[in-house]
Every structure is written in structure tokens, then in C-alpha cells.
Residue, then its C-alpha position, 0 to 999 in steps of 0.5 A: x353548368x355542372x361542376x367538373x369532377x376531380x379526378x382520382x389523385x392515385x393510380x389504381x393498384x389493384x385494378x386490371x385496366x377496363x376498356x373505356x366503353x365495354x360493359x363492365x364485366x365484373x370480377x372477383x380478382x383482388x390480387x395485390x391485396x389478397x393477403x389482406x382479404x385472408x386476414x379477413x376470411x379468418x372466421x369463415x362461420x359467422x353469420x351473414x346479415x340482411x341489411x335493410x337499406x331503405x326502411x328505418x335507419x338499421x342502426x342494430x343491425x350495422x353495429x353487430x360487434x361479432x362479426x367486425x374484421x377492420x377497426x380504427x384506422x385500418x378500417x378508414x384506410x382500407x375504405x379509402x384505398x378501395x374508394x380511390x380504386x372505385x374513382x379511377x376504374x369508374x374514370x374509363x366509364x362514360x356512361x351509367x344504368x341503375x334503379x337509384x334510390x334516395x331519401x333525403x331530410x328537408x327542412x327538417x323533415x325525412x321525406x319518403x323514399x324515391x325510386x327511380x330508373x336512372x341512367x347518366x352520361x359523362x360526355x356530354x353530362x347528360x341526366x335521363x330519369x322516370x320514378x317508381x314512387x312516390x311521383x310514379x310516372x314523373x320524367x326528366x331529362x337535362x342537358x346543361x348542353x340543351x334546351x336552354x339548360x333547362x331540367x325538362x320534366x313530364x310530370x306524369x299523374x293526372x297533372x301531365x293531362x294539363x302541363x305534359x311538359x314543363x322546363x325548370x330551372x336545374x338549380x331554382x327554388x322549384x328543382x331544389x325544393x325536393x333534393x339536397x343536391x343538384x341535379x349535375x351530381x347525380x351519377x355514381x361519379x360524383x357520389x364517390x368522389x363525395x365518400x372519398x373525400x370523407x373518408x381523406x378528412x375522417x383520416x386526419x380526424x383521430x377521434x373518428x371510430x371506424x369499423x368494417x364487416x364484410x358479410x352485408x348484403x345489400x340489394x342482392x350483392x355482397x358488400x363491406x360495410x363501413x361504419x364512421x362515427x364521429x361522437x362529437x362535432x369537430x371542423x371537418x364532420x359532416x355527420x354524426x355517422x357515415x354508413x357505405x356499402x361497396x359491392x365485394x365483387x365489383x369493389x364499387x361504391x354501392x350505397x351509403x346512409x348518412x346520419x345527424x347528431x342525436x338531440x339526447x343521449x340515448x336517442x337513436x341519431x336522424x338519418x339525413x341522406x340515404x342512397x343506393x344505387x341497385x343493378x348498377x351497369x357501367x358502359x352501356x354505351x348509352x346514346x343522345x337518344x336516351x337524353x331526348x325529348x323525343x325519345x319514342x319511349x318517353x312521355x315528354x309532351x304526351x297527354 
């Protein structure tokens, strides 16, 4: 069974309450915290950076200097008061809709990008996927409520002419051997809740460096971008650099890339996780139908 999300310790403060099952409509009100976002309209000239999320680890382009509007702990506390926000308005939601992207390092080794429409459901959790690349084609449903909890898979390629459809183990050597994390934390739920904690511990970490800017644009929306380095190991670091994108607009938590210590000074440090979710769409009412097998649009035993 998937581990039960913890749920957001604070109220919302700057969020209007969203019906639980509307599609999301997004807006760009942030009231209670306009004299902040005036603070940092103050050089409204500077030049706005593409941040190429999925190719080499843009390190240049995420420490231009110029363009930094929080730094220190100003930083660290205004990322988490937003992330808290995401928790809680993302806690009305029950499902989920997004092209996900994921890069992850196994076994020492960065493996290629995967591309993948992804939709998740909270109640009951429910996991539907198809690849764009590399496993073009490949499909898997999982519900820890059906098929024996096991992760159905359509290989897709030629490989789905001999084995149209396999069941694995969501948490066996097979299903593992491609992912960092489990099959039960895909979804945007859990991934915040993953950055907000980070960022609880990087609060009581003084040797943490923070800085925000607020003109990245990642996948087409405009996002803060927030940088944490850490420049040596200590109990709570996790990694040498954390990177996270939250949409301007929406004020949800789009994507974050994650990097290991550099074996030398001067080296450029190994990015070990990187994650985007793109077109994100909330509450779009999403049905057992979408978590079916037999769904007509899928390929689940079909040669």
C-alpha cells in the first residue's frame, strides 16, 4: 500500500478556498503577500532567462547574480510559506493530469530523460502512464486496490507482440530497477510534500545559501526559481544543490532538480534527480476508467 501523505501543518493564508473537484482555474491574486511581491518588482528592466530544464544541468544559467530579489533566509522562508500554500490548496484536489518528466542517476550512472503523459488520482490512488521516450509506447496502470496490487504494464515496441501485458511488483527489484522512488509517490502530492520538508530542515540549517529569482521560465510558465546549496555535508543534507520551480501564477510547485557533491573543487556537481511536471491540470474529475485495463484507449493486452 502507498505511504499515506502527511498532510500540510498550516492553514493557507494567502490562498481563496478552491472547490474540492473544480478544474483549477488559475489566477494571479496573491493579496496578503503583495507588499512582498512589490519588493520584488523593483527592477522591473531586467532581463528574463530560458531556463533549459531537461538538457545538461543549466548550472550558469540558475546563478546569474543580477537578477536575485531574496537571499539567505528571506529566501528559504518565502519558498516554504509558498510550498506550504501549495500543500493545502493541492489537499482540495483529487486527481491530477501532466506531461511528467524524469531524470534520474542509478547506480551511478544518469540515465536518459523519460517523457510521460501522467494522470493520478488520490481516492482511491490510482496511477495511469504511456511514455514518449525512451519506452515509447510502454503503459502501466497500478492500483494498490486491484489486480493483486500489482503495476500492469503494456510494454509497448516490438516486445508487446510476445508479452502485451505483464503484471510487476510495484516495489520488486524489476519495477525498481528504473526509478529512484516508488511507484506510490508519483503525483504532484507527494513531490511537495518531498520539497517542503527540505526546505523545514534547510530552516534550521545556518550554513545553508538561498537565493530567489523571479523571471525563470520553465515549460512555458513563469516561475520563482530557488536555489539551496549546501557547501558541505551535514546530518540533514540531502544534496549539495537543490533547484525548485514554482509557477508564478498558480504558486504550485512545477519542477526541481537535485545535485550531488562535486568530486573536486572546480567540478561542476552531478545532477542526481530532475523532475517536471508540464500543462500541470488539477480536478479534472478523472474516473475508474482512466485506471482500467480495459480502458478502449489503451493497449493493455493488445498485439
Amino acid at each position: 500500500m502507498p505511504e499515506a501523505r502527511r498532510q500540510p501543518q498550516h492553514e493557507p493564508t494567502i490562498m481563496a478556498p478552491r472547490p474540492p473537484r473544480g478544474r483549477m482555474v488559475f489566477s494571479a491574486g496573491m493579496v496578503a503577500i503583495g507588499a512582498v511581491l512589490v519588493t520584488m518588482y523593483i527592477d522591473s528592466s531586467r532581463r528574463s532567462h530560458e531556463a533549459s530544464f531537461l538538457a545538461a544541468p543549466p548550472v550558469e544559467a540558475l546563478e546569474i547574480q543580477e537578477d536575485e530579489v531574496l537571499r539567505g533566509t528571506a529566501a528559504t522562508r518565502f519558498c516554504t510559506l509558498l510550498l506550504e500554500q501549495a500543500c493545502a490548496k493541492l489537499a482540495s484536489y483529487d486527481d491530477m493530469s501532466a506531461t511528467f518528466h524524469r531524470q534520474e542517476r542509478l547506480d551511478g550512472v544518469l540515465a536518459e530523460p523519460n517523457v510521460m503523459q501522467l494522470k493520478v488520482r488520490n481516492a482511491p490512488y490510482s496511477v495511469f502512464a504511456r511514455w514518449t521516450t525512451p519506452h515509447e509506447g510502454r503503459e502501466i496502470i497500478w492500483r494498490p486496490d486491484a489486480n493483486d496490487g500489482m503495476i500492469m504494464v503494456y510494454p509497448g515496441g516490438p516486445r508487446a507482440w510476445l508479452l502485451p501485458l505483464v503484471k510487476v511488483d510495484p516495489f520488486g527489484d524489476q519495477a525498481m530497477s528504473e526509478n529512484r522512488r516508488p511507484v506510490s509517490e508519483l503525483g504532484i502530492w507527494n513531490f511537495a510534500d518531498r520539497l517542503l520538508e527540505g526546505r523545514r530542515l534547510d530552516l534550521a540549517e545556518p550554513r545553508v545559501d538561498a537565493w530567489m529569482t523571479q523571471d525563470q521560465r520553465i515549460a512555458n510558465r513563469d516561475c520563482y526559481s530557488f536555489t539551496f546549496l549546501t557547501p558541505e555535508h551535514t546530518v540533514t543534507a540531502r544534496n549539495y544543490k537543490t533547484v525548485i520551480f514554482i509557477d508564478r501564477e498558480t504558486e504550485l510547485p512545477l519542477g526541481c532538480q537535485l545535485f550531488g557533491w562535486p568530486e573536486n573543487d572546480g567540478d561542476d556537481p552531478p545532477l542526481e534527480e530532475s523532475y517536471l511536471f508540464e500543462d500541470l491540470e488539477m480536478g479534472t474529475g478523472l474516473t475508474d476508467l482512466a485506471f482500467d485495463v480495459d480502458n478502449p484507449a489503451y493497449h493493455f493486452g493488445k498485439r
